[in-house]
C-alpha positions as CSV (number, residue, x, y, z in Angstrom):
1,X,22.0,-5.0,47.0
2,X,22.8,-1.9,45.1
3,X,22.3,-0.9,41.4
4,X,25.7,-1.4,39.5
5,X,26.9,-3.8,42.2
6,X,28.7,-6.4,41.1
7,X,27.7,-10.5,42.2
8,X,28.5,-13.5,41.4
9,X,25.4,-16.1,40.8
10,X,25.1,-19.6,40.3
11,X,22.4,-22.1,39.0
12,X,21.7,-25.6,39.7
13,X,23.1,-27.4,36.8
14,X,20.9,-30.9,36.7
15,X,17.8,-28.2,36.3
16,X,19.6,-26.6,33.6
17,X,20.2,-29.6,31.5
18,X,16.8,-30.5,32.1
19,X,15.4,-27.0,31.3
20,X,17.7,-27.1,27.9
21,X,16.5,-30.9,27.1
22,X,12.9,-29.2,27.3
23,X,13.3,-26.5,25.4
24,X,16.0,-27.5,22.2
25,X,15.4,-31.3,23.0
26,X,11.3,-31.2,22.4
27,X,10.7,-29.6,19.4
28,X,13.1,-31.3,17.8
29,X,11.8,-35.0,19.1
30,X,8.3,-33.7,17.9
31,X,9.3,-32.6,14.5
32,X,10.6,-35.9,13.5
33,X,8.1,-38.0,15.1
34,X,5.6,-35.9,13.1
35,X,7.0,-36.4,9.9
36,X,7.5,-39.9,10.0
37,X,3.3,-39.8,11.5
38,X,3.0,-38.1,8.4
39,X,4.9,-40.4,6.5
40,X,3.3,-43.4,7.8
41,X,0.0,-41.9,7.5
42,X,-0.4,-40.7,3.8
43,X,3.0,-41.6,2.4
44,X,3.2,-37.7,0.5
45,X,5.6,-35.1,0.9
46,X,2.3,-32.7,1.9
47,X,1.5,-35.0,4.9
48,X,5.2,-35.2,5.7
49,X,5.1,-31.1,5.9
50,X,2.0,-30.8,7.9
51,X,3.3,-33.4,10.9
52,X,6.4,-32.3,11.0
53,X,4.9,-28.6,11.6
54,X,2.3,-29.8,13.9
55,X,4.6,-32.2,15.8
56,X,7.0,-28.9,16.2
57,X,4.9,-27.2,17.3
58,X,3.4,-29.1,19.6
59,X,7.1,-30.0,20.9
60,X,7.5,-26.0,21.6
61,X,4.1,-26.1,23.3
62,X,5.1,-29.1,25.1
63,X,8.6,-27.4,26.0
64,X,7.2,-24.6,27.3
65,X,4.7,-26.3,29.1
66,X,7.1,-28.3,31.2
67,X,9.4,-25.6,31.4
68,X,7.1,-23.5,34.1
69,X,7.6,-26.6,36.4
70,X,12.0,-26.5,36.6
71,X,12.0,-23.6,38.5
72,X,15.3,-22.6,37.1
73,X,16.1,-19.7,39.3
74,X,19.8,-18.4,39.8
75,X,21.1,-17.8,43.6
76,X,23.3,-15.0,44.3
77,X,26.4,-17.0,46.4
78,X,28.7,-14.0,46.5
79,X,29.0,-10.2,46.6
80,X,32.4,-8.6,45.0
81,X,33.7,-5.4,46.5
82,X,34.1,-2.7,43.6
């Protein structure tokens, strides 16, 4: 392998959904199911706010968290002549 040389890679695509359904599917699952914690809870737009930020952020957290163990790596499968 040489600088400027051009390749063509590839990625295993099952690990990719499931690396995208971590990362975009997550937060998004934990913001809702914080506000309607919040919701349920207190019944106020305040409590509302303050689940659906904590359940986002605890979806990234979570996201992130599960993201070290896909192993998403791209394999180099050919070499192109320039």
């Amino acid at each position: 392998m040489h600088v400027n040389e051009l390749v063509t890679v590839s990625v295993n695509s099952q690990s990719l959904m499931l690396g995208t359904i971590f990362l975009y599917g997550l937060p998004w699952l934990g913001l809702l199911c914080g506000a309607a914690i919040g919701v349920m809870s207190f019944g106020n737009d305040l409590s509302t706010l303050l689940g659906s930020f904590c359940g986002f952020v605890a979806g990234l957290l979570l996201g992130r968290y599960c993201d070290t163990y896909l192993h998403i790596s791209p394999i180099i499968t050919s070499k192109q002549e320039t």
